[in-house]
ROMI-667105 format. One record per residue (C-alpha): residue number from 1; y, x, z. Coordinates in steps of 0.5 Angstrom, whole numbers, plus 500, padded with zeros to 3 digits. Layout:
{NUM; {Y; X; Z}} ...
END
This chain:
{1; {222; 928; 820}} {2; {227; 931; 815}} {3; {235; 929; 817}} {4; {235; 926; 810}} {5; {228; 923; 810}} {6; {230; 915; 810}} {7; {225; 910; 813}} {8; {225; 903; 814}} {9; {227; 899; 819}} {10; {223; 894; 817}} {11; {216; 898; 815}} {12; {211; 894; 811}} {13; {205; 896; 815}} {14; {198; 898; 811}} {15; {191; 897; 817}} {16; {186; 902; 814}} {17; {179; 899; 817}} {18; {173; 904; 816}} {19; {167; 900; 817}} {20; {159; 901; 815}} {21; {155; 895; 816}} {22; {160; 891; 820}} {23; {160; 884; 817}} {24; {159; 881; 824}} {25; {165; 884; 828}} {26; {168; 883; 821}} {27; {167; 876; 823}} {28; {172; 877; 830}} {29; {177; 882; 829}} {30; {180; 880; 821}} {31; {183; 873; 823}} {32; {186; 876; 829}} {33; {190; 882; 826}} {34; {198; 880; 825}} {35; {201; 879; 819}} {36; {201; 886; 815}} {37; {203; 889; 808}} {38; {196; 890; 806}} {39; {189; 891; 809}} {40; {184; 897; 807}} {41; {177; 896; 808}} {42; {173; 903; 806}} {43; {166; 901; 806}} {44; {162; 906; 808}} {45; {156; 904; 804}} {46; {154; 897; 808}} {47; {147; 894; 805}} {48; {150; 888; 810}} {49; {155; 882; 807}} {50; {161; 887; 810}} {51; {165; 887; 804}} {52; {163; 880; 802}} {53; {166; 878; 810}} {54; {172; 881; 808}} {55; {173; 878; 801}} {56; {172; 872; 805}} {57; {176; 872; 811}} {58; {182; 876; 808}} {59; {183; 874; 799}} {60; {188; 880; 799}} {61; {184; 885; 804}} {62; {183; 891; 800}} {63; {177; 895; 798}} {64; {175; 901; 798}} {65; {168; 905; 798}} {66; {168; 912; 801}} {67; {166; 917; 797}} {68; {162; 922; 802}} {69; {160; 919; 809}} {70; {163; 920; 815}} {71; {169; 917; 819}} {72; {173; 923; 817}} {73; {173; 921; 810}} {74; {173; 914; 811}} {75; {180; 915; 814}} {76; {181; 921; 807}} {77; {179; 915; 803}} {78; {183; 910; 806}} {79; {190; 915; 806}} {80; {189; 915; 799}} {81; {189; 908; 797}} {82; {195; 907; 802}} {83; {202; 904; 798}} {84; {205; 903; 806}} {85; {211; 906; 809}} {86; {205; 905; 816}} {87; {199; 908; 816}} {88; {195; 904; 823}} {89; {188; 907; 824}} {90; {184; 901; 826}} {91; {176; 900; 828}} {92; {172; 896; 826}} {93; {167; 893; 831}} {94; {172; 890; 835}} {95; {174; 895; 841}} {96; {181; 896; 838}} {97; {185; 890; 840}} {98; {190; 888; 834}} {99; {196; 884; 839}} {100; {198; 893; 840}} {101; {198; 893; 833}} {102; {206; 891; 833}} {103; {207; 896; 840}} {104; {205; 902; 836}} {105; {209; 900; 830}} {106; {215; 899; 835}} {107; {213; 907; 836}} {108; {214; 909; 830}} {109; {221; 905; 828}} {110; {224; 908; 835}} {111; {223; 914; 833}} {112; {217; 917; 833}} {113; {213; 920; 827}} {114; {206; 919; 830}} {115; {204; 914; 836}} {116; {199; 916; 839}} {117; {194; 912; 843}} {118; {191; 912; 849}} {119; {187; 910; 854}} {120; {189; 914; 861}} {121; {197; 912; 860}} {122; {199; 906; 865}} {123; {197; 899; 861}} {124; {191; 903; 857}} {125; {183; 903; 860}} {126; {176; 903; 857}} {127; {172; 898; 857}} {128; {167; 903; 854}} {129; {168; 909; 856}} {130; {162; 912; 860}} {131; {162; 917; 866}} {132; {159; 922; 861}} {133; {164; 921; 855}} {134; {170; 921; 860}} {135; {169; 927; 863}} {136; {168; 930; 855}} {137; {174; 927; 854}} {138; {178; 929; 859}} {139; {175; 937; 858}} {140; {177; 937; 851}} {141; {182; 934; 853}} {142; {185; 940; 857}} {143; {182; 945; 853}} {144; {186; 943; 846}} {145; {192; 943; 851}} {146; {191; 950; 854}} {147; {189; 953; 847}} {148; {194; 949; 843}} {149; {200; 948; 847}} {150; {200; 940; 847}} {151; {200; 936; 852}} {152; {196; 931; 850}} {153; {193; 925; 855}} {154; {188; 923; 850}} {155; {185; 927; 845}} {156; {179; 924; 841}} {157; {182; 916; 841}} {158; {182; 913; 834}} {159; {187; 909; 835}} {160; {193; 912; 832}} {161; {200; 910; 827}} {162; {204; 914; 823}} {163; {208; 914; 818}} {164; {205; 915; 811}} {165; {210; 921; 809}} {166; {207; 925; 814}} {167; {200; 925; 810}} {168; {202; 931; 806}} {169; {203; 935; 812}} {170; {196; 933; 815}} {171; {192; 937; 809}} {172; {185; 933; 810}} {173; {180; 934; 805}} {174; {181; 930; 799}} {175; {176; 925; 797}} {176; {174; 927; 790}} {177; {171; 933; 793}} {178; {163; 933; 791}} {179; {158; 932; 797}} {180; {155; 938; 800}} {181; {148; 938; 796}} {182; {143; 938; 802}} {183; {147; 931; 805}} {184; {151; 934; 810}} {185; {158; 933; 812}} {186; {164; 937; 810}} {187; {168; 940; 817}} {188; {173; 934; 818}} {189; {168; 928; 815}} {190; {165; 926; 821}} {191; {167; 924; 828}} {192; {172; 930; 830}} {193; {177; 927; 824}} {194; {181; 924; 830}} {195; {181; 931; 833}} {196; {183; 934; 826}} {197; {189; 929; 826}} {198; {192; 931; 832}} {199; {192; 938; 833}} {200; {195; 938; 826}} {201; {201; 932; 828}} {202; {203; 937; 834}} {203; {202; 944; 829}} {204; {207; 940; 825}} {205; {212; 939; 830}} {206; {212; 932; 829}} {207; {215; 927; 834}} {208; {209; 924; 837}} {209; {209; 918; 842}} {210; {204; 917; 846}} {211; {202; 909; 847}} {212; {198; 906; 852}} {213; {192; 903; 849}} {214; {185; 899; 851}} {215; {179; 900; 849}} {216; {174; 894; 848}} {217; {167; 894; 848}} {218; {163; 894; 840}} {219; {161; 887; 841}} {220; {155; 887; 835}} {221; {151; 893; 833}} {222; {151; 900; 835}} {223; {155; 906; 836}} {224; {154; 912; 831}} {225; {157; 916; 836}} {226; {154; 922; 839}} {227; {157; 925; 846}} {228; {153; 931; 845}} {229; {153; 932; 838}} {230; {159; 930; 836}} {231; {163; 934; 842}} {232; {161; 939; 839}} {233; {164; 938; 833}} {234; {171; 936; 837}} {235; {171; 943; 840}} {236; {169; 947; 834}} {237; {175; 942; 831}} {238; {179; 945; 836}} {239; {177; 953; 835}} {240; {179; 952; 828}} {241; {185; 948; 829}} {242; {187; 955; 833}} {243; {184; 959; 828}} {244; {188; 955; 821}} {245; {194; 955; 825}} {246; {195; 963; 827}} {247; {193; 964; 819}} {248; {199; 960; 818}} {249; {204; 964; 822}} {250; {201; 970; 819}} {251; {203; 967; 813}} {252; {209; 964; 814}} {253; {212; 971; 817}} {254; {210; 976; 812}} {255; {213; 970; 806}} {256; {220; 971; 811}} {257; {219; 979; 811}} {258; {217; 979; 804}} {259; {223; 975; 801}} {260; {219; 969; 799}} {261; {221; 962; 799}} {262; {222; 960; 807}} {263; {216; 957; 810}} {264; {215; 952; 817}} {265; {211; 956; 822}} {266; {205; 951; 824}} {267; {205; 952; 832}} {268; {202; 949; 837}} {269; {207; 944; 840}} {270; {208; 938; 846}} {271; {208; 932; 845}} {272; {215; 928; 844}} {273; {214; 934; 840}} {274; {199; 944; 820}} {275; {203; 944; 814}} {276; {197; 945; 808}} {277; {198; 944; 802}} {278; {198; 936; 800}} {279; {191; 934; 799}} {280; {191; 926; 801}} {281; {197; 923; 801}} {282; {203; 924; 796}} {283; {204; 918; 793}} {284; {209; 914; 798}} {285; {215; 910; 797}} {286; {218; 914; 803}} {287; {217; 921; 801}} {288; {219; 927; 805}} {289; {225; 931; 802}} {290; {223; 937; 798}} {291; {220; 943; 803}} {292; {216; 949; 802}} {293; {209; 948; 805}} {294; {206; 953; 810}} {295; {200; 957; 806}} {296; {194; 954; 809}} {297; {188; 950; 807}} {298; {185; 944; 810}} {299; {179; 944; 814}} {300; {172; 945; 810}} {301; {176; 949; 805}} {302; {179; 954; 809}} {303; {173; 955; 813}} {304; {168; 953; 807}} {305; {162; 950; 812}} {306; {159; 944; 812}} {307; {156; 941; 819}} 
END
């Protein structure tokens, strides 16, 4: 955070909830979330009664409708709509218990840029998680640290805040970028959204907190998470993650050798502490003051691959 960036201590707190055919899980989840700025529901295209549920139970919620598939651009969808000081990446299908809600906030108000969730800190657990997800996790988990200096107990948890000034630091792919025309997924729209997430919060030096968290089970339907395909995502994630920020560096040292504007390097840092151009995320109340962005690009556009 910048030494002049003013954030309030009494932040109004802004829920984005992706959800697909969630009505039911809407049905247990919405009445229990506390009282908060604003919710945002992205629909990802339901043909159930999930944005009728919504309107129904919350007159106030928010809708959005994503523009691609994926959660990654549910999320990208939900940033942009975002008028908060807050930003609470929240599930659907009741697996994030919404009591922590307050605990994350607390995080951010004590001094953190991001609170981190995670199931493998005293207090967290899964009730969810099966022996071949854990060991997954916990494999990319001490890879991503390894290659990107982080310190990381919980990579691929989706259940994160942060304050909405650091979205243009984060440089996800907006949402007004056209779907690939054979209907596959730009690098950064599916589950690796959350992988995206952190290494770029850590190659930004920002203060992360990471907050003990516990997953509960999706009580209706089911998951459309993959162990196999979708950990293959992450670690591509993670590989371009590398990559993006030693492009920045590079960057960022021939702007200083060259005399051009001063530049932040993107590294790889611990947690408690990639740049890119603002993509989504440039419209808040709170607004970081004025620097110059590393030159880089957000992941799909950088490597200009689709899944």
């Amino acid at each position: 955070m910048s030494a002049t960036t003013v954030r309030p201590r009494d932040p109004r707190v802004s829920v984005v909830i992706p959800a697909r055919n969630e009505a039911r899980n809407l049905e247990i989840i919405l009445p229990k979330l506390p009282p908060v700025y604003e919710v945002i529901l992205v629909d990802g295209h339901s043909v159930d009664d999930t944005i009728a549920t919504a309107q129904r139970l919350l007159p106030d919620v928010r809708v959005v409708h994503q523009t691609r598939k994926g959660k990654g651009n549910a999320l990208a969808c939900g940033f942009e709509a975002v008028t908060g000081d807050v930003v609470v990446m929240f599930d659907a299908d009741c697996s994030a218990d919404p009591d922590e809600i307050p605990r994350f906030v607390q995080a951010l108000i004590d001094g953190a840029d991001v609170a981190k969730g995670t199931r493998y800190a005293h207090g967290g657990g899964s009730d969810d998680i099966t022996i071949l997800r854990n060991l997954g996790n916990r494999g990319l988990n001490l890879l991503c640290n390894v290659i990107l200096g982080t310190r990381y107990s919980d990579l691929c948890y989706g259940y994160n805040a942060f304050w909405a000034d650091v979205l243009p630091k984060i440089g996800l792919l907006s949402s007004t970028l056209p779907r690939p025309a054979d209907g596959s997924m730009l690098w950064g729209d599916g589950f690796e959204i959350e992988t995206v997430l952190t290494c770029r919060w850590s190659a930004a030096e920002l203060a992360i907190e990471e907050v003990p968290s516990h997953e509960k089970l999706r009580v209706h339907g089911t998951s459309n998470l993959n162990a196999v395909t979708d950990g293959i995502r992450v670690l591509k994630s993670i590989m371009h993650e590398r990559r993006r920020a030693a492009q920045g560096r590079a960057r960022a040292r021939v702007a200083t050798l060259g005399g051009g504007a001063a530049t932040t390097p993107v590294t790889g840092s611990p947690v408690s502490p990639v740049s890119a151009p603002p993509v989504v995320g440039s419209h808040h109340a709170a607004p970081v003051a004025a620097s110059a962005p590393v030159a880089g690009a957000p992941v799909g556009a950088l490597e200009g691959d689709a899944a």
